[in-house]
C-alpha positions as CSV (number, residue, x, y, z in Angstrom):
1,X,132.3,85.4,97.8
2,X,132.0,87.7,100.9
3,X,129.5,85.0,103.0
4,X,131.8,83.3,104.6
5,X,133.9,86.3,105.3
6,X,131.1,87.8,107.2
7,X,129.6,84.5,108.5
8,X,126.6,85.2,106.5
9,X,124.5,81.5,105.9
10,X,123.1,83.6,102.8
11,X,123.6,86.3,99.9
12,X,121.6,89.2,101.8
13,X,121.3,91.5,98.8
14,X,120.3,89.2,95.7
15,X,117.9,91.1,93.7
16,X,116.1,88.2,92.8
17,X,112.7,88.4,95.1
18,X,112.5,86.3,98.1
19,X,110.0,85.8,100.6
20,X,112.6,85.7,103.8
21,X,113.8,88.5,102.9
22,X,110.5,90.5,102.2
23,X,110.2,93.8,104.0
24,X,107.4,96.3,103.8
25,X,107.8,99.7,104.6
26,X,105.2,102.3,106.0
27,X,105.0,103.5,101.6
28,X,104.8,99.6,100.9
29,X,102.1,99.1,103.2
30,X,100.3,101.9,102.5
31,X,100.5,100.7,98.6
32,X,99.3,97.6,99.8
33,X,96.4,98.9,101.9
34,X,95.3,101.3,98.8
35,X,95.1,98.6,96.7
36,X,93.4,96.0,98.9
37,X,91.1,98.4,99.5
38,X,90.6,98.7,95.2
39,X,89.9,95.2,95.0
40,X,87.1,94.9,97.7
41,X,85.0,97.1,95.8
42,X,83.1,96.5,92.7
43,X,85.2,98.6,90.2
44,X,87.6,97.4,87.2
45,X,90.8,98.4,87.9
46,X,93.4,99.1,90.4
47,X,97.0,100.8,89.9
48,X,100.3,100.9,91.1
49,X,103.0,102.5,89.4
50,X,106.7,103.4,90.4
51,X,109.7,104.3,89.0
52,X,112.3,101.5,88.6
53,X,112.9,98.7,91.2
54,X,111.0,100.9,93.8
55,X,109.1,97.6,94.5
56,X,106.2,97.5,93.1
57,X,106.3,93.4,92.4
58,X,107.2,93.4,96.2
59,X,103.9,94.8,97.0
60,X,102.0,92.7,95.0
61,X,103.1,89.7,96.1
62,X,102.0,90.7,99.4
63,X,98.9,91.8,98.1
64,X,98.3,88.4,96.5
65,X,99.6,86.4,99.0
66,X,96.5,87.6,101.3
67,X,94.0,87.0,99.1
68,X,91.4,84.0,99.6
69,X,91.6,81.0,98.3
70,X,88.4,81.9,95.6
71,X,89.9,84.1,93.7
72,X,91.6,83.0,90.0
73,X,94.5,85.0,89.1
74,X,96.1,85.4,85.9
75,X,99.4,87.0,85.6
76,X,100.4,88.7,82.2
77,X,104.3,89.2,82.5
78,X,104.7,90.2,79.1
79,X,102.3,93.3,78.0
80,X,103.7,93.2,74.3
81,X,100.7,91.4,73.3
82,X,97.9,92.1,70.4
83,X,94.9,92.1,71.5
84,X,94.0,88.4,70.4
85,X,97.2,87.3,72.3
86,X,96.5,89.3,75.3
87,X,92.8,87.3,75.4
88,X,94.3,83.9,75.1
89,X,97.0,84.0,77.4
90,X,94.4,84.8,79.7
91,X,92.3,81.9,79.1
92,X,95.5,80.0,79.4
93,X,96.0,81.2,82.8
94,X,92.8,80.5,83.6
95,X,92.9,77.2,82.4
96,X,89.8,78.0,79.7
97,X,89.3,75.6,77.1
98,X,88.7,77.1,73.6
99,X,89.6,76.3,69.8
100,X,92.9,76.9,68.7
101,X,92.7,76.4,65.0
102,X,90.0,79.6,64.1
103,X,91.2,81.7,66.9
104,X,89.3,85.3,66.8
105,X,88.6,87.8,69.3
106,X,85.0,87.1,69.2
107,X,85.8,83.4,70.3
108,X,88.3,84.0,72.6
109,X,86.0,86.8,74.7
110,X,82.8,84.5,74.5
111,X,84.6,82.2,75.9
112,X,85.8,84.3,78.6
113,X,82.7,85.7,79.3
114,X,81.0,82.5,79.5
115,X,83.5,81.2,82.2
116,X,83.5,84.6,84.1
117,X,79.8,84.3,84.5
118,X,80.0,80.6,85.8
119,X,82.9,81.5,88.0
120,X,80.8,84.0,89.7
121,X,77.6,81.9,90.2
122,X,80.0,79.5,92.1
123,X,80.7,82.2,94.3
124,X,84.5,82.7,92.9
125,X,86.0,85.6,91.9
126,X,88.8,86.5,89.2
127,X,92.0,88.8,88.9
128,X,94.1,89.7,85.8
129,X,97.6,91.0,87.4
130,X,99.7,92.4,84.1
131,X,103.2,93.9,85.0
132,X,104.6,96.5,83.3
133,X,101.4,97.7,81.8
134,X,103.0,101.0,80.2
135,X,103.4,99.2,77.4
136,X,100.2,97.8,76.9
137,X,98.5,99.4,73.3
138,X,95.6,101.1,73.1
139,X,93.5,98.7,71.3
140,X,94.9,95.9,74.1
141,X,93.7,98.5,77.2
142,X,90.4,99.0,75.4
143,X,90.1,94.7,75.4
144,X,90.7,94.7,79.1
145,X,87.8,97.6,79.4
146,X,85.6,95.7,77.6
147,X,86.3,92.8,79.6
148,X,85.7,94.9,82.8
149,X,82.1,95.8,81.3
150,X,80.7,92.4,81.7
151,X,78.5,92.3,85.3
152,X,76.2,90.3,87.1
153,X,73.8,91.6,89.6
154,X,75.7,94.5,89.8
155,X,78.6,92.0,90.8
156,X,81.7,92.2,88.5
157,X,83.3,89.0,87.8
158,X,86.6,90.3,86.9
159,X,88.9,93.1,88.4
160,X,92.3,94.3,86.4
161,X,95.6,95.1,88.5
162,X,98.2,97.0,86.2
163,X,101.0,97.5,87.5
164,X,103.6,99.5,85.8
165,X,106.3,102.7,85.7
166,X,105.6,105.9,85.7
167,X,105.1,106.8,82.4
168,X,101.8,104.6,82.7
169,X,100.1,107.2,84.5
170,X,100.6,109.9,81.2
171,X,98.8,107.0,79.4
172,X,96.3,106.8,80.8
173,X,95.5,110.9,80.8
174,X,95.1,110.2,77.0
175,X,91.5,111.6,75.7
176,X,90.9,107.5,74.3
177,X,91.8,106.0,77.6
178,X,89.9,108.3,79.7
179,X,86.8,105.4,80.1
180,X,89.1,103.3,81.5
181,X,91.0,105.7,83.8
182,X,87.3,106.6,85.4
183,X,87.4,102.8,86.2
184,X,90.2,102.9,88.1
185,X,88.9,102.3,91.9
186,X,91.8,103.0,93.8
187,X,96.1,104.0,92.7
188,X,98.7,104.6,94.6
189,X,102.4,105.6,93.1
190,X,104.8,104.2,94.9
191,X,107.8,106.7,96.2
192,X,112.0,105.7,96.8
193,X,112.0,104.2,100.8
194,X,113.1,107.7,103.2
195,X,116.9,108.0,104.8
196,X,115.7,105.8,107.8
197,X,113.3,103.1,105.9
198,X,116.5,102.8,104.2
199,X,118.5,101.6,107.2
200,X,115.7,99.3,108.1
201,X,115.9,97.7,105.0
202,X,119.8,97.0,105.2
203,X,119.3,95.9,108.5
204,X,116.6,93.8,108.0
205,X,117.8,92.1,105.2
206,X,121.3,91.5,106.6
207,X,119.7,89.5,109.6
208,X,117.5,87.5,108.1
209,X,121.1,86.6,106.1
210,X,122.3,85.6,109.8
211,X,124.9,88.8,110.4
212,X,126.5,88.5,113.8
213,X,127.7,92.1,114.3
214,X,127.3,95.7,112.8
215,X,129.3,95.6,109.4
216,X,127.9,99.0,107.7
217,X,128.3,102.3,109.8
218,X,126.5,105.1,109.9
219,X,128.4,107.2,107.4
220,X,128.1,104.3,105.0
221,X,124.4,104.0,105.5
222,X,124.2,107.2,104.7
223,X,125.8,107.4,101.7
224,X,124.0,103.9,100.4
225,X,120.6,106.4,100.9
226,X,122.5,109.6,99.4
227,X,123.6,107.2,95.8
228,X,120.6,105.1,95.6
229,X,118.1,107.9,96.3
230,X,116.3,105.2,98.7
231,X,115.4,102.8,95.5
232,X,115.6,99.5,96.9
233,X,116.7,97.5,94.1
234,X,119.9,100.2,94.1
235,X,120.1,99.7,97.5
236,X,120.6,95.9,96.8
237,X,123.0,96.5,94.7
238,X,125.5,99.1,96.2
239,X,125.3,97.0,99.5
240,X,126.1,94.0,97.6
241,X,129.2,96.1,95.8
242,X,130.0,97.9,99.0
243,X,130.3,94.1,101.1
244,X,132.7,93.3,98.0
245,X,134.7,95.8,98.7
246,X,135.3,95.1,102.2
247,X,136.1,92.0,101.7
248,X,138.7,93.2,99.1
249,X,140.1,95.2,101.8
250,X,140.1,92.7,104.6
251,X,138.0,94.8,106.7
252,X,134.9,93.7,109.0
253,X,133.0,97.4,108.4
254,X,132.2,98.9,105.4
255,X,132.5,102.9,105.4
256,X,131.6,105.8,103.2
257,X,134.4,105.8,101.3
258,X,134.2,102.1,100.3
259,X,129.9,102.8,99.3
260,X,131.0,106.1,97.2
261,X,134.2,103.9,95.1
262,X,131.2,101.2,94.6
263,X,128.6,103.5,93.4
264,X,131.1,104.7,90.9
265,X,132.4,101.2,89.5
266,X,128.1,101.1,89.2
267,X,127.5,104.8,87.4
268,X,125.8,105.8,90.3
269,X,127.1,109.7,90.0
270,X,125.7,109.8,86.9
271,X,122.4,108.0,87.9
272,X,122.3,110.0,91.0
273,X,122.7,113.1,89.1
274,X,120.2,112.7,86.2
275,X,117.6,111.5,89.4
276,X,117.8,114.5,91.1
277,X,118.1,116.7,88.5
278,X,114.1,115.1,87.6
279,X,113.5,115.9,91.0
280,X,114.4,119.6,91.1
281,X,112.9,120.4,88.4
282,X,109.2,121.3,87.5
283,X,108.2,118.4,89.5
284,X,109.6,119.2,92.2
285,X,107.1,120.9,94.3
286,X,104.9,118.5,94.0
287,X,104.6,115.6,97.1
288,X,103.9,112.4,95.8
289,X,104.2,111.0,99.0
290,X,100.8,111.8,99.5
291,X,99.7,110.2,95.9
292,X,98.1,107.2,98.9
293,X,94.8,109.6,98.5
294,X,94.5,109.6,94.7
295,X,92.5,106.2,95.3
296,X,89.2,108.7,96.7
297,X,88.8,109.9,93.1
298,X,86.7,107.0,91.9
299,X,85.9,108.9,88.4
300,X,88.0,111.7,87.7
301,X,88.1,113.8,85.0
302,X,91.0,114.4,83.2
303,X,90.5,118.0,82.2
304,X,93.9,119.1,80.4
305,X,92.1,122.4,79.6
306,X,91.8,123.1,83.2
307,X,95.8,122.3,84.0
308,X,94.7,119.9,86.8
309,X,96.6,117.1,86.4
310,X,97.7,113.6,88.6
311,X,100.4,114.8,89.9
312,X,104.0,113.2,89.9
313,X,106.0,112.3,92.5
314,X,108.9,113.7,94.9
315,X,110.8,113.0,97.7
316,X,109.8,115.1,101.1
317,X,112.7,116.3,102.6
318,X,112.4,116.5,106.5
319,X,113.9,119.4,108.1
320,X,115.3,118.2,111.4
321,X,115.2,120.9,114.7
322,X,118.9,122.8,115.7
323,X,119.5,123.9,119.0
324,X,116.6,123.1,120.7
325,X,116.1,124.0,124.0
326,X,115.9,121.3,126.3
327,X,112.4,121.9,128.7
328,X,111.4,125.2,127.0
329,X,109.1,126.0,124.5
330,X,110.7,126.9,121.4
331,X,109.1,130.4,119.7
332,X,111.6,131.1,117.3
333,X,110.4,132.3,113.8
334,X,112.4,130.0,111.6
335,X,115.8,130.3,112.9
336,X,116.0,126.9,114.4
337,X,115.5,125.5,110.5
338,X,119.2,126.8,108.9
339,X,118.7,124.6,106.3
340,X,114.9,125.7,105.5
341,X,114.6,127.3,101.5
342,X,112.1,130.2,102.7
343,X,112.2,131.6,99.0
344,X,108.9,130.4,97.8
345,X,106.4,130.7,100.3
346,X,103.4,132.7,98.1
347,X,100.0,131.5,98.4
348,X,99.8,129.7,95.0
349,X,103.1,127.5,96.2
350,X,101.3,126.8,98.8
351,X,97.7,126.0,97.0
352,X,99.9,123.6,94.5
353,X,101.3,121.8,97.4
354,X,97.9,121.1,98.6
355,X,96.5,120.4,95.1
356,X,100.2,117.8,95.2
357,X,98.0,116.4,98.2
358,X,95.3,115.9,97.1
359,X,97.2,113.6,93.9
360,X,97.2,116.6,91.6
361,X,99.5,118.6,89.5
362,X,98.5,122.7,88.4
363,X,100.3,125.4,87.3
364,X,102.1,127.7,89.2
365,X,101.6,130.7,87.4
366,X,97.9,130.5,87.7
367,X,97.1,128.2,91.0
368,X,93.9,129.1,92.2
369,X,90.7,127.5,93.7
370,X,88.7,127.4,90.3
371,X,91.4,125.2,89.3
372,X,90.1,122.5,90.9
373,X,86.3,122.2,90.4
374,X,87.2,120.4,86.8
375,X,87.8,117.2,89.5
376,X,85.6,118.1,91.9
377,X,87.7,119.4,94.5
378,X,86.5,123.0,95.8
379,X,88.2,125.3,97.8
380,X,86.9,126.1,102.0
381,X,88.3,129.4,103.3
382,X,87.8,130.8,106.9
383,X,89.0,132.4,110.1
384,X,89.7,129.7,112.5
385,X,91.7,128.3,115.3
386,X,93.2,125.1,116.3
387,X,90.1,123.4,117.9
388,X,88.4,124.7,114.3
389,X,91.0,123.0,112.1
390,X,91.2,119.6,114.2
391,X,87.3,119.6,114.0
392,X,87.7,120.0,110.2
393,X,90.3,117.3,109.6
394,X,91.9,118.4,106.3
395,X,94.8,119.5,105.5
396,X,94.9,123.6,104.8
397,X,96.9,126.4,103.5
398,X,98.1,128.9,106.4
399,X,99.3,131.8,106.5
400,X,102.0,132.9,109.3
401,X,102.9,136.1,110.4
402,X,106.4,137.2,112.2
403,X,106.3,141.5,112.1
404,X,106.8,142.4,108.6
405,X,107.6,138.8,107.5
406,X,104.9,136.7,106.6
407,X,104.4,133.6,104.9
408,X,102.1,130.8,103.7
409,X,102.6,126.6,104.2
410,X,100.8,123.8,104.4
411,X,99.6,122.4,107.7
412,X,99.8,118.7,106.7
413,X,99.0,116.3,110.3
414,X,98.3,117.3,113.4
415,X,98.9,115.3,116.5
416,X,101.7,116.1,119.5
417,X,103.3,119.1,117.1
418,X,102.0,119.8,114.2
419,X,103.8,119.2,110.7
420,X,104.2,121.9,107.9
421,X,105.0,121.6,104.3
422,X,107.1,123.9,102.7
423,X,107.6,122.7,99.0
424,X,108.9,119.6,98.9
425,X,110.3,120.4,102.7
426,X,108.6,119.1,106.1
427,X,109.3,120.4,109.8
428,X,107.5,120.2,112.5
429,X,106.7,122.8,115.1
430,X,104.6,122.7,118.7
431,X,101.2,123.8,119.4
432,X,102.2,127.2,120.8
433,X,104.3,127.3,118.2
434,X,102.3,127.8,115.5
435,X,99.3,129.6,117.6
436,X,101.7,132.8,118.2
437,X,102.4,132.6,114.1
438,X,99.3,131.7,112.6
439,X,96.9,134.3,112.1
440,X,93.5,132.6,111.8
441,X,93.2,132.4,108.3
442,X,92.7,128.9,106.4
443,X,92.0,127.5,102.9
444,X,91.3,123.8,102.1
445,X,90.2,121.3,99.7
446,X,87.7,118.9,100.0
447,X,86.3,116.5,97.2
448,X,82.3,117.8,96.6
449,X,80.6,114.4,95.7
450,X,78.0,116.7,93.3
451,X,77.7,120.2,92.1
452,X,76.7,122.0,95.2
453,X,74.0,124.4,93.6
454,X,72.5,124.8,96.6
455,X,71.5,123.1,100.2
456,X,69.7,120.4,101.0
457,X,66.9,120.9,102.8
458,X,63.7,119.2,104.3
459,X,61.2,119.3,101.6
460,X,63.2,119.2,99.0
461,X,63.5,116.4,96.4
462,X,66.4,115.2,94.3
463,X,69.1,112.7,92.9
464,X,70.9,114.6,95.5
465,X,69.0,113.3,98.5
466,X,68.6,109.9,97.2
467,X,72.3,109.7,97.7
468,X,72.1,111.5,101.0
469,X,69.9,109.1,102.7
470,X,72.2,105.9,101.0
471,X,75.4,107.2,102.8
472,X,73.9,107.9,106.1
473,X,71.9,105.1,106.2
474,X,75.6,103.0,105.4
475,X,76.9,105.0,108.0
476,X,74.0,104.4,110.8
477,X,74.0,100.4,110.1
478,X,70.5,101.2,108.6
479,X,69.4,99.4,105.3
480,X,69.5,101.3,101.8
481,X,66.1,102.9,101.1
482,X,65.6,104.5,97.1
483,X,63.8,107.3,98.2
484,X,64.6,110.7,97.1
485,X,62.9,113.0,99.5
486,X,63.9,115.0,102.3
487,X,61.5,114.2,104.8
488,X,61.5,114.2,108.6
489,X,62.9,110.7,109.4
490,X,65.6,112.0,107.3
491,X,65.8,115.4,108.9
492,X,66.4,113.2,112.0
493,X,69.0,111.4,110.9
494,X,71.1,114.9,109.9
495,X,70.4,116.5,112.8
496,X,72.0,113.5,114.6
497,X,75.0,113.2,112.6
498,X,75.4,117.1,112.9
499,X,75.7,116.7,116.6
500,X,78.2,113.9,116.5
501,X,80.5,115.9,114.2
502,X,80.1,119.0,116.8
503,X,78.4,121.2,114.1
504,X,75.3,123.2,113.9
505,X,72.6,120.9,114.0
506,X,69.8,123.0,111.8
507,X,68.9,120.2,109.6
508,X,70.2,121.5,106.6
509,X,72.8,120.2,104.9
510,X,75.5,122.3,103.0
511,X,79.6,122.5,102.8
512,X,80.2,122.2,106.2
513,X,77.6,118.5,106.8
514,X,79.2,117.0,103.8
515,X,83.0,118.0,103.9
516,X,83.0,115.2,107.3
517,X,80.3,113.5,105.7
518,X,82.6,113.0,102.7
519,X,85.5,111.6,105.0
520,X,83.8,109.3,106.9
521,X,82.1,107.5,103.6
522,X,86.0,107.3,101.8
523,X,89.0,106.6,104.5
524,X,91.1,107.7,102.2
525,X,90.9,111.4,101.8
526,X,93.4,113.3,102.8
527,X,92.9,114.1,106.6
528,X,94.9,116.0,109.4
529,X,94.7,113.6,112.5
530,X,95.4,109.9,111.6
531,X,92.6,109.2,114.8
532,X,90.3,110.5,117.0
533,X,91.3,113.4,119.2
């Protein structure tokens, strides 16, 4: 209706997906890169959840639009399937033949099996994609475990993409679905786009619709974030509304008042209101913008006894700088942050932050380092400085002292200035900054890849070692070796990679050899400096 009044050659907000129109944002393509990464190793499953038209099918279209030409792909659009159903329609998609007349799970997964296994000696490769996979049943999940089971020199045949909302996660954390979860290789939740991904995306998608000029200003942008909470398929549709409107009006802009009338002919108030009432509630410490690293926990345990929990998500509000002076170094404790909530900055807010990092959820009440060994995450405390935390490369509970005042955030990246977490709020502050606040004092978390009962040490033989020797090998282009004693070429080869990280190089290898060790082997731990220094 509107097109022509805005010279537009096409609808720019139609909610039904379109390649022109695709964008990726820096969330997207981390998504995308999380689960990429999933499906180039040899695990069952990968998953992406998200709440409500936050694009999850955006990002797997991308994902499967760059996949090679070998792989088979099945998609299951509709999970409300018995397990029997749920086996043929796969065959279907994969074009297997089998009898119709006696049909029996037994038949139906023979036959499936027997056509995995030739599909892989051909050197081809197979993907079951099933959207909205929260409301798969248990008996169904357990089918696609199974299925999952079936390997070939240590080569799976078939890898499992669910995709689904939110409430698929708390599924999964059920006691009967905890073999499967340990298959999941890599997950990412995908959060709302931010204030300014939001912009991109209006803008984007108006110009690939052929806009000659500016038709939303900045207060209406604004507002289109503020309703739609930066969910893209709400963004779609209060543009659309808000264009409407406009045109209504016979006027070539559309403005904040015209965006706030459309979101409430949509509900939006309502909407808005219920979203971020989720938001600042219980949940709300917690940054799922970070939930990009859950995909290092290749087999977690989900230990309800020990409150650690995947942790949900919430939106990270950036704290922008006030009066900043131009050419001189701003000092100021936090008086150039007016808008900065300063009332819960205790160590254990700041420890469940970090735990939020890290794709976990504990309890306030009784955060505290033991909390995480039931997932293998231990707590690193020392007295450092900034050369000390770059070196380590993980993010790290500080404490900051101002007089009398005194305080604890996250440190979250490093790079020009240096970004802190305070709940669910980020600023950022400069080098000097934070070296006349910071006292010294540091606690991280870093994912231990066994129980560390002791050192490693030439002489000494283990499972341990045998791992040891694998990783560095990977890591020095050498080839694997299944030998389980430290001995002296092997002595060698820590001393070396001791001196490249810039530590101690005494041959014996404890917290401080693995915590790099462990970063370099799994990109996707959290880190403090995206690059080298």
């Amino acid at each position: 209706m509107y097109q022509d009044f805005f010279s537009l050659k096409e609808a720019p907000f139609s909610i039904s997906p379109d390649p022109d129109f695709l964008f990726l944002s820096e969330r997207h393509k981390e998504a995308l890169a999380h689960l990429t990464y999933g499906l180039q190793g040899n695990g069952g499953f990968v998953l992406l959840t998200g709440e409500v038209g936050t694009g999850k099918t955006t990002v797997c279209r991308a994902l499967l639009q760059d996949l090679p030409a070998s792989i088979d792909i099945a998609f299951i659009l509709n999970p409300a399937l018995t397990e029997i159903e749920l086996l043929a329609t796969i065959c279907d998609e994969f074009k297997i033949a089998y009898r119709k007349q006696d049909l029996s799970l037994k038949l139906l997964f023979d036959a499936l099996t027997t056509w995995m296994m030739s599909n892989l000696l051909s050197g081809r490769g197979a993907i079951v994609l099933i959207d909205e996979a929260q409301h798969l049943s248990f008996s169904v999940l357990e089918q696609l475990r199974l299925l999952t089971n079936i390997e070939s020199n240590n080569k799976k045949p078939l890898q499992v993409i669910l995709i689904g909302q939110t409430e698929l996660q708390q599924k999964l954390k059920q006691t009967e679905l905890r073999q499967l979860a340990q298959r999941i290789t890599a997950r990412y939740h995908l959060l709302p786009l931010t204030q300014q991904e939001s912009e991109y995306y209006i803008q984007h998608r108006l110009h690939v619709a052929g806009v000659k000029f500016p038709i939303f200003d900045a207060s209406a942008l604004r507002q289109i974030f503020k309703k739609s909470q930066g969910i893209p398929r709400l963004i779609n549709l209060l543009s659309d509304r808000s264009l409407l409107a406009a045109y209504t009006q016979n006027a070539l802009k559309v403005n904040a008042k015209m965006v706030k009338n459309a979101a409430q002919e949509m509900a939006l108030e309502e909407t808005h209101s219920n979203f971020s009432t989720f938001f600042k509630g219980t949940w709300r410490l917690l940054l799922l913008l970070l939930l990009i690293l859950i995909s290092a926990f290749q087999a977690p345990k989900i230990l309800a006894q020990f409150s650690v929990k995947e942790a949900p998500i919430t939106e990270l509000k950036t704290i922008q700088e006030t009066n900043k002076q131009e050419g001189s170094e701003q000092l100021d404790w936090f008086d150039a942050y007016p808008q900065l909530d300063l009332s819960k900055v205790e160590f254990s807010h700041a420890l469940k932050t970090l735990y939020a990092i890290w794709g976990y959820q504990v309890d306030l009440q009784s955060a505290n380092c033991e909390q995480g060994s039931a997932v293998s995450l231990l707590c690193f405390s020392e007295s450092s400085n900034i050369d000390k935390l770059k070196q380590l490369n993980y993010p790290a509970v500080i404490k900051l002292i101002n007089g009398e005042k005194q305080l604890y955030v996250v440190i979250y990246k490093a790079s020009e200035n240096y970004q802190l977490l305070i709940e669910d709020q980020s600023i950022e502050v400069s080098e000097a900054w934070l070296k006349h606040y910071w006292n010294g004092g540091l606690t991280l978390l870093w994912k231990t890849p066994f129980a560390l009962q002791r050192t490693l040490q030439f002489g000494q033989k283990s499972e341990e070692i045998r791992w040891l020797v694998n990783q560095l090998n990977t890591l020095q282009g050498l080839p694997a070796e299944n030998k389980d004693r430290f001995d002296l070429p092997l002595l060698q080869q820590v001393t070396l990679f001791q001196r490249e990280q810039g530590l101690q190089d005494d041959g014996i290898v404890g917290t401080r050899t693995l915590m790099p060790l462990m970063q370099l082997i799994n990109p996707m731990l959290p880190r403090l400096t995206d690059g080298e220094e």
